[in-house]
N, C-alpha and C positions, 0 to 999 in steps of 0.2 A: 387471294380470294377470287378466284376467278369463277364467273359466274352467278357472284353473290344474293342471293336471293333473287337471281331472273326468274323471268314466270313464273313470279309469286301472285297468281290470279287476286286471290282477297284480301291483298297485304294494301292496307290504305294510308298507312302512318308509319315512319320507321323512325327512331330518335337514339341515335349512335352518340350525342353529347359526352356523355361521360366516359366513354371510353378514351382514355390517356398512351397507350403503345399503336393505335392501327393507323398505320403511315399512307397508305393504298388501297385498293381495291385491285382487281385482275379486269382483263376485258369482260365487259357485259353484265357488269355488277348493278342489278335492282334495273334490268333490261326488260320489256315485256311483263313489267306490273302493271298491267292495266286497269287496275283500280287506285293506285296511288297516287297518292293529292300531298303529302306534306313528306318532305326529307331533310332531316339536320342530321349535319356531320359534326364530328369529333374536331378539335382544335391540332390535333396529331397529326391528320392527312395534310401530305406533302404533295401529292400527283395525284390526279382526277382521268382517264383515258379509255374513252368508248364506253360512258360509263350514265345511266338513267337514260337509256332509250329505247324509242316508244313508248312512254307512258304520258296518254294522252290526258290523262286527269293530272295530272302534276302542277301542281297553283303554287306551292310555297317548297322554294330550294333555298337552302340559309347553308352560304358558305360562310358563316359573319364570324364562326369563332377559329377559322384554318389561319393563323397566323403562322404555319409553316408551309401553307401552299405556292409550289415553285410552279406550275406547271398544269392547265385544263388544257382536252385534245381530242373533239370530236366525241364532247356529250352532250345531253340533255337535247337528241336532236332523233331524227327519224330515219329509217334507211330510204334512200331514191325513193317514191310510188308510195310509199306505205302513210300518207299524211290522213291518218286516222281520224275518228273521232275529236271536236276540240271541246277545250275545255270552255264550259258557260259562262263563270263565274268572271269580271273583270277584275277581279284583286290576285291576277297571278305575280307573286314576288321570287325575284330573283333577288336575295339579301347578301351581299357580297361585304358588308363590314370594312374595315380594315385589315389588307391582306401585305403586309408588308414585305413577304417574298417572293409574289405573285411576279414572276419575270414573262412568260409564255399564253395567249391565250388564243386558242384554234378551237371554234368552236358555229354550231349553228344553234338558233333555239324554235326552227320550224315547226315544232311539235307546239311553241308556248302563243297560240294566235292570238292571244290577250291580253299579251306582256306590253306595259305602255312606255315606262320607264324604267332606263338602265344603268348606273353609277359607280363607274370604278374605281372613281377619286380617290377611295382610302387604299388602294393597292400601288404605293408609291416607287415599288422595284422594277416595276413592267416593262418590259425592253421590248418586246415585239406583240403586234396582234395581226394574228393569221388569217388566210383565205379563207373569206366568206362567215367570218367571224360575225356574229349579230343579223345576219342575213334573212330575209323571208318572213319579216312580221308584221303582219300586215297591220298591226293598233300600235306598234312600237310610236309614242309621238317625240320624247325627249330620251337624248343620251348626252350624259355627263361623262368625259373624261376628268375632268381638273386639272390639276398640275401633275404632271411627269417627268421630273427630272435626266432619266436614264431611256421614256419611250426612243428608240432608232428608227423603226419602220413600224407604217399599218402595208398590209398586204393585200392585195386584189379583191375586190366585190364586199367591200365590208360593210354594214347594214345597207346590202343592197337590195332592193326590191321592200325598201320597206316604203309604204307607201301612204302613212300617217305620220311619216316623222317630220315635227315642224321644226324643232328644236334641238342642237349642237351644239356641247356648251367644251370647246378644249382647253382652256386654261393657259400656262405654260409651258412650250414645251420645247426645251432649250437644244434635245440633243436627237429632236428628229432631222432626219436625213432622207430618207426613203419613203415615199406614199405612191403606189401602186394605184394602176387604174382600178374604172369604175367605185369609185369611193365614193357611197351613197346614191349609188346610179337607182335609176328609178322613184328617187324619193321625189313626188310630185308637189306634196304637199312641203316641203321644206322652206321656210320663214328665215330661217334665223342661224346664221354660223357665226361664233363666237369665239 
């Protein structure tokens, strides 16, 4: 599905839920909705890549029912230059659920400057978080990891630049190995690592 409803200019709500077969999206799927505020996905989708960017109204992304999601790569973010209109509303939610095959997550949320907390305690498969993952928010204040049994590596500049964030809550995490610089570089306001 490549392309999937990009510059759908009046598309404000999409609720793909019920949909039981669509495992993907193609690059640049619901890319350039610049009216879109609310996006649920199907419990089907297994891989998430290049996928809701630039959409600068986007408040509520609910990956809470992908209990087949292996793999996010460079969505819900904006290209270089292009950090558009933000959104107003402080209740922007990133609903991430219980993602129990969640292994891989590379991502930025540059576009979400209102997003405060981040939780991805319920995705207990996660083996790696990649370059610059969580990065550039500027009201980001709390991010929960929790227990991760299988985390190995976080990768370079990981919520870096974020510059409300007080609180760090990691949990367990028996089989890291690898943490990469700048890891939370810039967070000025930072209290609390856990």
């Amino acid at each position: 599905l490549k392309n999937f409803l990009s510059r759908a200019a009046s598309l404000k709500s999409c609720d793909l839920r019920s949909s039981k077969k669509l495992k993907g999206f193609g690059t640049e799927a619901f890319s350039s909705c610049v009216s879109l505020e609310q996006l649920h996905l199907p419990g089907s989708v297994n891989r998430l890549a290049y996928f809701a960017r630039n959409c600068p109204k986007l408040k509520v992304i609910d990956l809470s029912r992908l209990t087949c999601l292996q793999s996010i790569s460079e969505s819900f973010s904006c290209p270089c230059g292009e950090q558009a209109q933000n959104p107003t509303a402080d209740d922007v939610q990133v609903l991430f659920g219980s993602l129990p095959k969640l292994e891989a997550i590379t991502f930025s949320f540059c576009v979400l400057n209102n997003l405060k907390k981040f939780d991805v305690s319920g995705c207990k498969e996660l083996i790696s978080i990649g370059d610059g993952f969580g990065s550039d928010c500027p009201s980001l204040d709390t991010v929960i990891f929790g227990d991760h049994p299988l985390l190995d590596t976080i990768e370079t500049r990981v919520f870096a630049n974020c510059l409300s964030l007080a609180s760090v809550q990691f949990g367990n995490l028996p089989s890291l190995s690898a943490v990469s610089g700048d890891l939370f570089t810039d967070g000025t306001s930072l209290r609390d690592v856990d």
